[in-house]
Every structure is written in C-alpha cells, then in structure tokens.
N, C-alpha and C positions, 0 to 999 in steps of 0.2 A: 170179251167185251161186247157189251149192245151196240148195235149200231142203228142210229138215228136214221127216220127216214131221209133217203138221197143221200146217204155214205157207206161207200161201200166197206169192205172190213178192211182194207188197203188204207183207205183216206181215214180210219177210226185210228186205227195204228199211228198213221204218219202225224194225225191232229194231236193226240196223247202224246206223240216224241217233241210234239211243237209246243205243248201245253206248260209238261214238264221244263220246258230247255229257258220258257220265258220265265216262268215263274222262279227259275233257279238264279236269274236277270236281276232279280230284285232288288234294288239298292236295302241297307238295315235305316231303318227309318223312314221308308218311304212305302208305300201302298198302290198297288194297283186295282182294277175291278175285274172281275170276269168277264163282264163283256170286253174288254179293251183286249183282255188275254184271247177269247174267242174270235176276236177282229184281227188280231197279229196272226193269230194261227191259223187263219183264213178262212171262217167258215164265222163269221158275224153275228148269225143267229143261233150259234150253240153255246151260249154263256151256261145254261144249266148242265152242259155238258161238261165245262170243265168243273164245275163241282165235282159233279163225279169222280173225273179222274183225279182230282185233289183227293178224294174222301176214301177213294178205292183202290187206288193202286199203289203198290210194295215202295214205288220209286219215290213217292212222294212226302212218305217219311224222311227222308232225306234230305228234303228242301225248304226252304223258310214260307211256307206255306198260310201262315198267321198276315204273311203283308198282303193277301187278297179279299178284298170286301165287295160286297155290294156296292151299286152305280151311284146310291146317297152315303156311303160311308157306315153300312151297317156291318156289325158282324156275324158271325153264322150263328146263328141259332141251334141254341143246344151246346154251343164251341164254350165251356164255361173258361178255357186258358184263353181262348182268343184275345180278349181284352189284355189281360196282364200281360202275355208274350208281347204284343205290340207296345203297351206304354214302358214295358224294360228296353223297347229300343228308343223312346224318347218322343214316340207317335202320342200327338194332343189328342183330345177325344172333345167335341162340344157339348154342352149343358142337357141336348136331346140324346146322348149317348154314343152318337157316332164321329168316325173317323172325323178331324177337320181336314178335308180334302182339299180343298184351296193353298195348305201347309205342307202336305204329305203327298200329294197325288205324284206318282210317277207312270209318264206315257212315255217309253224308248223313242229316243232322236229318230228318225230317216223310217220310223214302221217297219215293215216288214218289205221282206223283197218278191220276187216272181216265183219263189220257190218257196214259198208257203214259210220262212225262215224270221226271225227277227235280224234286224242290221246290226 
C-alpha cells in the first residue's frame, strides 16, 4: 500500500481496516461520500485515499461499495454499473445526474470514536 504523506504504513493499514469496516456500515439505499468516510476514519483530508482503497483492495469486492459518491452526489467516473447498482436499491438520481443527497445521504449517529472506529 502507498502511503500518503504523514502516514505511516501502521496508520495506512489501520485507515484501510477503518475505511473497509464504514463503508461495509452502509445502509441499502442510502449513500455516503468519501470525505465523510475519510473524516470517520480519522484522517479528513484523505478522501482520494479512500478511492483507492475502494478501487484496490481484495476486501472491497465484498462490500456494497456503489453507495459511495462524491461530496455533490456524483458518481465514479468510468464506474459504468455505478448508476444501475444504486438505482436497483431505490437511490433517486436528479436531472444533473447525480445522487439526490438531501434523500439518500447517510452520515452514522455519534461519528466516530477516539479510536479512529465508527460508533
């Protein structure tokens, strides 16, 4: 794994076990963004990093990975399922193409704890 500057391979590890564990959180029908996932997982300014580990790691075929968009409700470019998988769970989309977040957004109750963890 890369590691970003100011994290060591320790804190790359532990932010990827935190990435994976919210994103697996995800109600069906509901959406979150990668920053919000990067701010639970403690490290605020690594949104682009959890793409990453969305896009690259083994575990995360496993997980309903389609309910995370972009901070305006976009989807991943190039993602040509992204769309269908979300509207099969019932996810509106508005006239500009993206997510209605106002409808859909989900941010977990209580944030995260002192241990980098979601509540």
């Amino acid at each position: 794994m890369d590691c970003p500057n100011h994290m060591s391979i320790v804190e790359a590890h532990t932010f990827q076990d935190a990435v994976l564990d919210i994103v697996a959180q995800i109600p069906r029908g509901r959406v979150t963004t990668y920053g919000t996932i990067a701010t639970l997982a403690g490290w605020p300014d690594h949104s682009r990093m959890v793409g990453h580990i969305l896009r690259y790691s083994p575990e995360a075929a496993q997980l309903p990975c389609q309910r995370v968009v972009n901070a305006v409700g976009r989807t991943a470019p190039g993602w040509l399922q992204h769309r269908p998988l979300l509207e099969a769970e019932d996810v509106h989309f508005l006239p500009n193409g993206h997510v209605d977040m106002k409808r859909h957004l989900w941010e977990p109750e209580g944030g995260r704890s002192s241990d980098n963890t979601v509540k």
